[in-house]
VMD Tcl script that builds the backbone (N, CA, C; Angstrom):
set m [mol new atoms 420]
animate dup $m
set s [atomselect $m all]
$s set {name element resname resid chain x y z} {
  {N N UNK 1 A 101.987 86.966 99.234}
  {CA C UNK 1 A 101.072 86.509 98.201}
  {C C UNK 1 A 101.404 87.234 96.899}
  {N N UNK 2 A 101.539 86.422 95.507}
  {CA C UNK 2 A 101.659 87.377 94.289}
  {C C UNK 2 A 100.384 87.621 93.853}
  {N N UNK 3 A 100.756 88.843 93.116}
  {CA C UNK 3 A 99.837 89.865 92.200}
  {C C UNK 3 A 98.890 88.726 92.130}
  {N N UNK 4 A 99.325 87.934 90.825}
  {CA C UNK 4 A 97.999 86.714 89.876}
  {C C UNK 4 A 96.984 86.220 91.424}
  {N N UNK 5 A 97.536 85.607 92.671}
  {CA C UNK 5 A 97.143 85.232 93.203}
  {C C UNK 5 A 95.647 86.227 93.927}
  {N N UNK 6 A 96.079 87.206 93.666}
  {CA C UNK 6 A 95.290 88.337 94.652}
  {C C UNK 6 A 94.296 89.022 93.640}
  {N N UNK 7 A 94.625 88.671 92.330}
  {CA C UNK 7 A 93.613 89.173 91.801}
  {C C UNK 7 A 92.645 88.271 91.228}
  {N N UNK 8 A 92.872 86.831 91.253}
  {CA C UNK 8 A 92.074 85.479 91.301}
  {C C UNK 8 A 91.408 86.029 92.644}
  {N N UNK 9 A 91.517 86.161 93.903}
  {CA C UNK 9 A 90.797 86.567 95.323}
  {C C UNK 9 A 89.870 87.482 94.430}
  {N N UNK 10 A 90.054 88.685 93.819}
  {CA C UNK 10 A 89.164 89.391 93.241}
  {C C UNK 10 A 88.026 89.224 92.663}
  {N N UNK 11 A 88.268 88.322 91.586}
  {CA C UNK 11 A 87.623 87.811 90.720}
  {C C UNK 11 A 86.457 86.535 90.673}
  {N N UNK 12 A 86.897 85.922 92.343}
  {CA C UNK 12 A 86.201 84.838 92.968}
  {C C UNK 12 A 85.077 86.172 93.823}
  {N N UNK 13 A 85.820 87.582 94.256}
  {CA C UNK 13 A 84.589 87.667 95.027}
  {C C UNK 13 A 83.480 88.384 93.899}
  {N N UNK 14 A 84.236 89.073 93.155}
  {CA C UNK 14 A 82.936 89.780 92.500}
  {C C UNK 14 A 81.992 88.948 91.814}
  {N N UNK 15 A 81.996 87.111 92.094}
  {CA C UNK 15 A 80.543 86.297 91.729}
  {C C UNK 15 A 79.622 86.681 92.666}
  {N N UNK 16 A 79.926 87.557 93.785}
  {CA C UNK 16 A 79.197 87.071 94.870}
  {C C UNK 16 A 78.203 88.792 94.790}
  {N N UNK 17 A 78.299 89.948 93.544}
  {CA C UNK 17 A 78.263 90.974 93.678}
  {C C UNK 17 A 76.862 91.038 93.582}
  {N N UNK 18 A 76.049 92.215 94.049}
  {CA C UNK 18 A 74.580 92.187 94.163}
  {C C UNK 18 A 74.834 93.557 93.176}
  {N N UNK 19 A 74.621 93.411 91.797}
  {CA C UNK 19 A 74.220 94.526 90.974}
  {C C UNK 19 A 73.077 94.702 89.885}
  {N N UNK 20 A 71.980 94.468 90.169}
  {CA C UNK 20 A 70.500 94.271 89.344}
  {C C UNK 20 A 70.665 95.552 88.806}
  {N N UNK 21 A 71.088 96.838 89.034}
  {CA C UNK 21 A 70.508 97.792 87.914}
  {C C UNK 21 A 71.757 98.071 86.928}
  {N N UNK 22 A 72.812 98.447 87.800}
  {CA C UNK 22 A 73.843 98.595 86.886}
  {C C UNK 22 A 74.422 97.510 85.651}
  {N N UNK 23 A 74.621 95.734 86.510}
  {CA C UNK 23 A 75.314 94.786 85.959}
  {C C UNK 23 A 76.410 94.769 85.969}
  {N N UNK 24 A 77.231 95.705 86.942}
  {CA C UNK 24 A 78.453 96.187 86.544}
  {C C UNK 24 A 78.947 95.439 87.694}
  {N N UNK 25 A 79.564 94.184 88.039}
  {CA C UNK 25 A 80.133 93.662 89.127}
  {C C UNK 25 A 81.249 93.852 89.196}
  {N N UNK 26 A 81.823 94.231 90.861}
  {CA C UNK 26 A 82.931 94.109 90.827}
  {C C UNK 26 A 84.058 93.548 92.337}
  {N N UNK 27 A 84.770 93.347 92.125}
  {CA C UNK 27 A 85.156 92.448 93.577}
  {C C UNK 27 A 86.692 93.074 93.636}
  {N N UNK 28 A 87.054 92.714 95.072}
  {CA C UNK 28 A 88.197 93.376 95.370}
  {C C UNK 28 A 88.783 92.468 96.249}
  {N N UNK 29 A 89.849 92.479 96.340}
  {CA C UNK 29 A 90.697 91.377 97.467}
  {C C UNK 29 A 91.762 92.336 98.230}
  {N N UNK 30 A 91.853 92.624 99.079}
  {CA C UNK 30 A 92.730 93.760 100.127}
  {C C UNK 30 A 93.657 92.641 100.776}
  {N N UNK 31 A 95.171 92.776 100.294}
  {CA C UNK 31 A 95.818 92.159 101.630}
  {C C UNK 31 A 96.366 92.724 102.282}
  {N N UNK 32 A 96.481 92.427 103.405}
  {CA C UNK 32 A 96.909 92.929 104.835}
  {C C UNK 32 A 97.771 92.852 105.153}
  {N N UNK 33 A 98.688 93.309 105.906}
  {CA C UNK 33 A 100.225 93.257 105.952}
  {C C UNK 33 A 100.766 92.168 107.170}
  {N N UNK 34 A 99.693 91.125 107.477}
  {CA C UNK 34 A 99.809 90.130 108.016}
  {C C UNK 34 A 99.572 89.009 107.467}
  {N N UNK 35 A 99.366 89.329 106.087}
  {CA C UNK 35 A 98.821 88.037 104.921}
  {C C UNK 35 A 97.812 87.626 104.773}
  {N N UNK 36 A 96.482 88.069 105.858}
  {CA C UNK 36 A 95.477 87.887 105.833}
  {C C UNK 36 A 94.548 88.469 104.532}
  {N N UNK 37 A 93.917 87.976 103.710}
  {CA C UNK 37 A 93.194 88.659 102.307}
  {C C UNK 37 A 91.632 89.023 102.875}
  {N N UNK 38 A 91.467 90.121 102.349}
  {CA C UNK 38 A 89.659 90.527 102.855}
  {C C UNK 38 A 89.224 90.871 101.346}
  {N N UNK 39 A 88.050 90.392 101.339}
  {CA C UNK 39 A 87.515 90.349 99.760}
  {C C UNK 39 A 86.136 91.379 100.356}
  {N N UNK 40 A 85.977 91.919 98.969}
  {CA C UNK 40 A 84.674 92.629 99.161}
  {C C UNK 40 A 83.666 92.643 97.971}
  {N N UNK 41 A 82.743 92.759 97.602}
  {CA C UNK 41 A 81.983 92.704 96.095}
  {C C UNK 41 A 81.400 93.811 95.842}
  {N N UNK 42 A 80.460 94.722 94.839}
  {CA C UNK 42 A 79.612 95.777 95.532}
  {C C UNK 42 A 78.001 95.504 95.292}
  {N N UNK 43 A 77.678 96.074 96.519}
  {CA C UNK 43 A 76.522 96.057 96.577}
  {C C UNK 43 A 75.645 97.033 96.098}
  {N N UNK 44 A 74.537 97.019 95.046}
  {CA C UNK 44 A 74.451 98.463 94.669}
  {C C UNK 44 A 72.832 98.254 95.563}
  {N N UNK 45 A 71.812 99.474 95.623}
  {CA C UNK 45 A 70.641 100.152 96.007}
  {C C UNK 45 A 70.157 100.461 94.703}
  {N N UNK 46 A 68.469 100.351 95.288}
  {CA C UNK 46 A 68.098 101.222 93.636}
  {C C UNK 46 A 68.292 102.857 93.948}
  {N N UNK 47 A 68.312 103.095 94.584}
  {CA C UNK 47 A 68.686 104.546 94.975}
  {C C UNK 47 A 70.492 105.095 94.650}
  {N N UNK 48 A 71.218 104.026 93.943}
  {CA C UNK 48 A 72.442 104.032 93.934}
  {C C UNK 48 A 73.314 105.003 94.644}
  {N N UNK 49 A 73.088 106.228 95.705}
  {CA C UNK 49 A 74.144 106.419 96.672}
  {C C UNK 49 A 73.901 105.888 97.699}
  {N N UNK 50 A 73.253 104.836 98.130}
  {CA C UNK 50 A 73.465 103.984 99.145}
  {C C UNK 50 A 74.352 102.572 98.637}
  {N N UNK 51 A 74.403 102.576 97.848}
  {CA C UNK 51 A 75.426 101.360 97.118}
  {C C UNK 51 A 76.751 101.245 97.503}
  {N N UNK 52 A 77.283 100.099 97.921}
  {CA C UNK 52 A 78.707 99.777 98.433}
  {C C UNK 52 A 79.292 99.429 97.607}
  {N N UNK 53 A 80.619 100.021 97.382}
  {CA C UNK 53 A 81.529 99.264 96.487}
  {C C UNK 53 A 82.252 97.958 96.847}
  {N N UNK 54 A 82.555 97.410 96.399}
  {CA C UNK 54 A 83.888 95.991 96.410}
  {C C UNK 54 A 85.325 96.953 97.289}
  {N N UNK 55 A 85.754 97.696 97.264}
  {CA C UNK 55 A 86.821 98.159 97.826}
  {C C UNK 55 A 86.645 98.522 99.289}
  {N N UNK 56 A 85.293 99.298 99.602}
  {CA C UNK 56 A 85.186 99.515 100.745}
  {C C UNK 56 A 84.525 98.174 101.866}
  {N N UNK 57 A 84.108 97.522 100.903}
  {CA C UNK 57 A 83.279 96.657 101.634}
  {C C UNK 57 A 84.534 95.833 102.071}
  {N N UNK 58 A 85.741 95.252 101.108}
  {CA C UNK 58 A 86.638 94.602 101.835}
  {C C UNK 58 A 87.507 95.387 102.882}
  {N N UNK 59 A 87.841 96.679 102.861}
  {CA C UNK 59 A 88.656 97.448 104.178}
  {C C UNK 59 A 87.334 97.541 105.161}
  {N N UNK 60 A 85.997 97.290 105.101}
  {CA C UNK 60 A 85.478 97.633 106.639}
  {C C UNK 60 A 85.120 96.227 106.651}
  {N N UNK 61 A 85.611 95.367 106.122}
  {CA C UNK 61 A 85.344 93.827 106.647}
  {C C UNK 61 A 87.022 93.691 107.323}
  {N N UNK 62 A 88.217 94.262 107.051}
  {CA C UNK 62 A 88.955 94.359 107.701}
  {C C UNK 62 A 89.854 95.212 108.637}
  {N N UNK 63 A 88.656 96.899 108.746}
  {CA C UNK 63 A 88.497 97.221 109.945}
  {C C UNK 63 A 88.004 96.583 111.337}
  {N N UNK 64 A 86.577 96.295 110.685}
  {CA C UNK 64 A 86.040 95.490 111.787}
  {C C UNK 64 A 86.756 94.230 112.351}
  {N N UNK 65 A 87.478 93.943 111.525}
  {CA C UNK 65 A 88.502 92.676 112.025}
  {C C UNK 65 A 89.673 92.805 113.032}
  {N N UNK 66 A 89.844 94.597 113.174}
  {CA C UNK 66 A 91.062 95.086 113.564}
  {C C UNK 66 A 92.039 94.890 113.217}
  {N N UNK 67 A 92.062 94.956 111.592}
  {CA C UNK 67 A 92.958 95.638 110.645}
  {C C UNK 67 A 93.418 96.507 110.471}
  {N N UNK 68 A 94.777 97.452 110.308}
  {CA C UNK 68 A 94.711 98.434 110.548}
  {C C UNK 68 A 95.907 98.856 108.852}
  {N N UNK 69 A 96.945 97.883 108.626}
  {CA C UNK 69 A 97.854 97.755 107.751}
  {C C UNK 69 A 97.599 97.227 106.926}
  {N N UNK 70 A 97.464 97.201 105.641}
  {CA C UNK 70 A 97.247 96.884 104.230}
  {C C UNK 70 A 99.182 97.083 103.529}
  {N N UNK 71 A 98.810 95.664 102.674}
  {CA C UNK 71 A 100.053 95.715 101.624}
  {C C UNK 71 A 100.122 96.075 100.431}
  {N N UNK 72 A 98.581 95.543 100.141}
  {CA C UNK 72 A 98.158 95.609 98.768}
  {C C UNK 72 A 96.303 95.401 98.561}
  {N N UNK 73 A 96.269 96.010 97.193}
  {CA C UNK 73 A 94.599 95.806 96.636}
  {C C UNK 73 A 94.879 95.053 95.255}
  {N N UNK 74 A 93.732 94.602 94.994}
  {CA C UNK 74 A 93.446 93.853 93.753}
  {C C UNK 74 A 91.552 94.420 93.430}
  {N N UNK 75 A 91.361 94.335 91.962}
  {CA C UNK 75 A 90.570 94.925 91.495}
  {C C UNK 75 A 90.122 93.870 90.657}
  {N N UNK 76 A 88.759 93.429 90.547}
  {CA C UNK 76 A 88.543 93.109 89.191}
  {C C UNK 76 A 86.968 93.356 89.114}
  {N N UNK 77 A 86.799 93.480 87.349}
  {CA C UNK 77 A 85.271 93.837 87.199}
  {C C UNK 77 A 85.056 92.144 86.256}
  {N N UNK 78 A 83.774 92.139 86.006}
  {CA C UNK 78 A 83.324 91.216 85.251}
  {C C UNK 78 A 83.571 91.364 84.109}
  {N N UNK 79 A 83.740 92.686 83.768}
  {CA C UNK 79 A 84.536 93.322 81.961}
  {C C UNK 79 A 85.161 93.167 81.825}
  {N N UNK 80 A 86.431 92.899 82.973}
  {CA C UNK 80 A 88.441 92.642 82.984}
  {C C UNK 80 A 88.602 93.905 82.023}
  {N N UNK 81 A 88.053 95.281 82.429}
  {CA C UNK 81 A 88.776 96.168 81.534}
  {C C UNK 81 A 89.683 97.051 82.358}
  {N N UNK 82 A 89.742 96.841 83.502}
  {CA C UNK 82 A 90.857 97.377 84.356}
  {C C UNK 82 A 91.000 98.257 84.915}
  {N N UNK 83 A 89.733 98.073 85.634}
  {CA C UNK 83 A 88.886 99.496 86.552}
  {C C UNK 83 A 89.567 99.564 87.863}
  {N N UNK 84 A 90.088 100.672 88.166}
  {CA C UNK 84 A 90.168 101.213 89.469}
  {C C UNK 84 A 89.310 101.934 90.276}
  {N N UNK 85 A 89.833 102.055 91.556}
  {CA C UNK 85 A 89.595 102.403 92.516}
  {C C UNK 85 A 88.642 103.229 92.516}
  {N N UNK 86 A 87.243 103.850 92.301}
  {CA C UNK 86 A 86.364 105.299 92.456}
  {C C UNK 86 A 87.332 106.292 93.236}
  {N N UNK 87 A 87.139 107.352 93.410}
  {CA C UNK 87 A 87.765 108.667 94.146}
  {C C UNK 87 A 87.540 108.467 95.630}
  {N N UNK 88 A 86.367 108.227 95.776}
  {CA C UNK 88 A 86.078 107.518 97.344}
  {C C UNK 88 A 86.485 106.520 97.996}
  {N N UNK 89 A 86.262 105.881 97.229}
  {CA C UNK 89 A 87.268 104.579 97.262}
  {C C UNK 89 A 88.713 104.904 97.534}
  {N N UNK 90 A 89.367 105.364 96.571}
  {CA C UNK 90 A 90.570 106.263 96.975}
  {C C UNK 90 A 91.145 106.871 98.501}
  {N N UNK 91 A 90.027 108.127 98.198}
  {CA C UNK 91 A 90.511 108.424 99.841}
  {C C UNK 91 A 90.337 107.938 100.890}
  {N N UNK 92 A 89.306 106.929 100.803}
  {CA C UNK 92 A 89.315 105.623 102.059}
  {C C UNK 92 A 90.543 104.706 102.188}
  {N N UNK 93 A 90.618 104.697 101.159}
  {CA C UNK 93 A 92.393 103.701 101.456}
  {C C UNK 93 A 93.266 104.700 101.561}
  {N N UNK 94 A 93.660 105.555 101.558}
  {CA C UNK 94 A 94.412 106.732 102.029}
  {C C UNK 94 A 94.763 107.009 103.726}
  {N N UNK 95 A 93.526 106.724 104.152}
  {CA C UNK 95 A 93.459 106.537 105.519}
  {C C UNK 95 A 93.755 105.793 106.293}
  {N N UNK 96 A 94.247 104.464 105.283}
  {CA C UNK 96 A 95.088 103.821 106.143}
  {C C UNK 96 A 96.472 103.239 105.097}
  {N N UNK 97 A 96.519 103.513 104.035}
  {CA C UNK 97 A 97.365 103.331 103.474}
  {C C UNK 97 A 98.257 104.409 102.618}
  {N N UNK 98 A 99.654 104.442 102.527}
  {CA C UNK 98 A 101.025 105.433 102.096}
  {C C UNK 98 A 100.597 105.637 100.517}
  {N N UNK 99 A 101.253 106.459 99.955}
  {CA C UNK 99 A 101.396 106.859 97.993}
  {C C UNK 99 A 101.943 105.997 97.897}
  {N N UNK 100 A 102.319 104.691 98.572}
  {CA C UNK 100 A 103.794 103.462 97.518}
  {C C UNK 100 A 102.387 102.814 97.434}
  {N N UNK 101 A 101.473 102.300 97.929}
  {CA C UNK 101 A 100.715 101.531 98.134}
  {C C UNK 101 A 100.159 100.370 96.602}
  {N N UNK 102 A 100.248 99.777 96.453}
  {CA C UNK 102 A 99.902 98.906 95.116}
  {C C UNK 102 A 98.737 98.478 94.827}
  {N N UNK 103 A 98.011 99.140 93.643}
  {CA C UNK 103 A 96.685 98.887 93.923}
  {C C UNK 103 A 96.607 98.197 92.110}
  {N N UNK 104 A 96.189 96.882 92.433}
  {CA C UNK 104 A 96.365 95.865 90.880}
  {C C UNK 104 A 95.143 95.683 89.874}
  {N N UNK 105 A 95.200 96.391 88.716}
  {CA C UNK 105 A 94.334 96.109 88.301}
  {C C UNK 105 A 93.564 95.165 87.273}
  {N N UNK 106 A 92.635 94.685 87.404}
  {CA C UNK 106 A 92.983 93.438 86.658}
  {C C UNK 106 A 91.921 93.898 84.996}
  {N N UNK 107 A 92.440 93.709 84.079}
  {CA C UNK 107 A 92.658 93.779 82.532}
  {C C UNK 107 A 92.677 92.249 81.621}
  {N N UNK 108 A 92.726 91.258 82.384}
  {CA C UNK 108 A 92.834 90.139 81.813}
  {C C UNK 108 A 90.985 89.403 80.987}
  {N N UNK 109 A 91.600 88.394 79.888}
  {CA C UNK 109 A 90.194 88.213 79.355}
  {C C UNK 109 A 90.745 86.805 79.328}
  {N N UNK 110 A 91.011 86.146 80.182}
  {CA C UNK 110 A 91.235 84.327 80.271}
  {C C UNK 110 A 90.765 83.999 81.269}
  {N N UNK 111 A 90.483 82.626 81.225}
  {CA C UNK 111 A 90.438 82.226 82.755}
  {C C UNK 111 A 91.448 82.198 83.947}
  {N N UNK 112 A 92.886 82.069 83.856}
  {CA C UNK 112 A 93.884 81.921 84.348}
  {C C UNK 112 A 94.530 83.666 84.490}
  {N N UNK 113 A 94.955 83.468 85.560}
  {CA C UNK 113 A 95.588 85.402 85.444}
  {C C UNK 113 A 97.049 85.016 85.513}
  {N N UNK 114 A 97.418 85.830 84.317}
  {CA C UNK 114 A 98.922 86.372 84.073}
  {C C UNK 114 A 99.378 87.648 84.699}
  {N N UNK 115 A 100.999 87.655 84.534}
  {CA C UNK 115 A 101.389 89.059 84.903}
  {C C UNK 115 A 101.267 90.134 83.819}
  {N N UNK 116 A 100.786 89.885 82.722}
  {CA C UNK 116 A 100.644 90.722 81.595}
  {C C UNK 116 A 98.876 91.323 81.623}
  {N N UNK 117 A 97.616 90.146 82.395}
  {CA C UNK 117 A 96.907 91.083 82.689}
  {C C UNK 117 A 96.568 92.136 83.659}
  {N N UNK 118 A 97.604 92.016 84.319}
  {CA C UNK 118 A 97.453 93.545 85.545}
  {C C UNK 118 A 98.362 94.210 85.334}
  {N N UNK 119 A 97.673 95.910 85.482}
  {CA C UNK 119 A 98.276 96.830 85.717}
  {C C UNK 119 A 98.465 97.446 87.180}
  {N N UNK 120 A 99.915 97.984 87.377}
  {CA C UNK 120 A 99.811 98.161 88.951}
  {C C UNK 120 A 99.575 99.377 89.154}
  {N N UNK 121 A 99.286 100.456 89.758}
  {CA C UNK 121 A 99.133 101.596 90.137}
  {C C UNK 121 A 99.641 101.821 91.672}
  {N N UNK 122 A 100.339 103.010 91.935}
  {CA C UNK 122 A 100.643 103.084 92.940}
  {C C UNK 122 A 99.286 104.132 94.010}
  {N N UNK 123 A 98.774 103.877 94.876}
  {CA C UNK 123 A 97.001 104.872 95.197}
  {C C UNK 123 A 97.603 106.150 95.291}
  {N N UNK 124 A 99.431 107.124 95.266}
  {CA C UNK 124 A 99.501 108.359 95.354}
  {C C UNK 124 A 99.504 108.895 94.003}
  {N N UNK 125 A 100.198 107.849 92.866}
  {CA C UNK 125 A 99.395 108.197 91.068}
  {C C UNK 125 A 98.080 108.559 91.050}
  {N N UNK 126 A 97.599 107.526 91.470}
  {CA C UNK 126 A 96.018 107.523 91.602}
  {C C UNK 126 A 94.923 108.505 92.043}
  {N N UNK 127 A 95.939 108.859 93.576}
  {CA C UNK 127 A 95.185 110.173 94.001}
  {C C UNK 127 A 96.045 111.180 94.483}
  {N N UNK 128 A 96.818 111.760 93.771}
  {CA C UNK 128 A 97.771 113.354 94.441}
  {C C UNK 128 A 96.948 113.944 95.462}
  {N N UNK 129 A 98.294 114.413 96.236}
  {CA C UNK 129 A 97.448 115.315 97.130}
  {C C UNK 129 A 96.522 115.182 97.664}
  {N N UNK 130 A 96.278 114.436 98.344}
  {CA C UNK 130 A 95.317 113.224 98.977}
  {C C UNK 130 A 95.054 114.239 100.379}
  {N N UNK 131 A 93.621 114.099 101.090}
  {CA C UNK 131 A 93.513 114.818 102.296}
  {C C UNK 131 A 93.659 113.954 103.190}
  {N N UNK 132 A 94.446 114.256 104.049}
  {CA C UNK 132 A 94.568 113.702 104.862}
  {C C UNK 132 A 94.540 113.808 106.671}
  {N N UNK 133 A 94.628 112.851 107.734}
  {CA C UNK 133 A 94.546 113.874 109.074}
  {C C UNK 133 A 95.375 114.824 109.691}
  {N N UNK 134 A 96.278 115.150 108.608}
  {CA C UNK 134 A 97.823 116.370 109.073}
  {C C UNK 134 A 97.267 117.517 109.075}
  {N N UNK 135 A 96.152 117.558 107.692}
  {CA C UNK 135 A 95.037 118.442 107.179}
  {C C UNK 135 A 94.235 119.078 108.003}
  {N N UNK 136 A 93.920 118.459 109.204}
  {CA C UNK 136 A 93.268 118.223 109.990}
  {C C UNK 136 A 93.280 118.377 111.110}
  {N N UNK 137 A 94.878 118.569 111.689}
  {CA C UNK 137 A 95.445 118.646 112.322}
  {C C UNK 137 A 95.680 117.831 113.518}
  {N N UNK 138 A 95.680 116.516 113.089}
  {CA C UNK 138 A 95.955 115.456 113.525}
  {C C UNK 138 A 96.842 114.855 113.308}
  {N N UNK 139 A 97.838 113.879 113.851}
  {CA C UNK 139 A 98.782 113.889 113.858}
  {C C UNK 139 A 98.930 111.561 114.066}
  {N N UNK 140 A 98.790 110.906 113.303}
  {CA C UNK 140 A 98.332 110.027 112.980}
  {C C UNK 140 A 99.303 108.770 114.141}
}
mol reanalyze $m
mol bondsrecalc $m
mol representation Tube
mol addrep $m
């Protein structure tokens, strides 16, 4: 699947986002290294640390699927200003995904997505030195 394609998946899910206090929607499209796409939106709480993001909500819609390999992420907010990943967010995809990992962000202000509105990030730019289960002494 290309970039444009995966971040249209994005951008279709974050209509679906439940954010009454913030307004800040945002949706995510995870593909899987079987081609399968898992979308997620976030859900916020008025208590906002019970609030789900769009990133996690699509990797435990494709945990629970028995997912285990990811190829790629896609990002988009309702701003298209080209928000990544939270830190949590981060080290949750860490856990199942390498530093090459491609995480797309989408920056675009059209209806149609180009390759000029995403930026790619690789999640070990994103997050150095990442903890992981070696840390841990586990051995993956």
């Amino acid at each position: 699947m290309d970039t444009e394609h995966l971040v249209e998946r994005a951008r279709t899910a974050l209509s679906e986002a439940y954010a009454p206090y913030s307004e800040y929607r945002v949706g995510a499209a995870l593909l899987a290294a079987n081609g399968t796409v898992y979308t997620g939106c976030n859900v916020e709480n008025a208590n906002y640390s019970n609030s789900l993001h769009a990133e996690e909500v699509a990797l435990g819609t494709a945990i629970a699927d028995g997912t285990r390999t990811f190829a790629a992420l896609a990002v988009s907010s309702a701003a298209r200003d080209g928000i990544t990943p939270c830190g949590m967010c981060r080290q949750t995809l860490a856990e199942f995904c390498d530093e090459e990992f491609p995480v797309h962000c989408d920056a675009g202000d059209g209806e149609e997505v180009s390759a000029a509105d995403v930026t790619t990030h690789r999640l070990g730019e994103l997050l150095p030195e990442t903890i992981t289960a070696r840390h841990l002494g586990v051995e993956p």
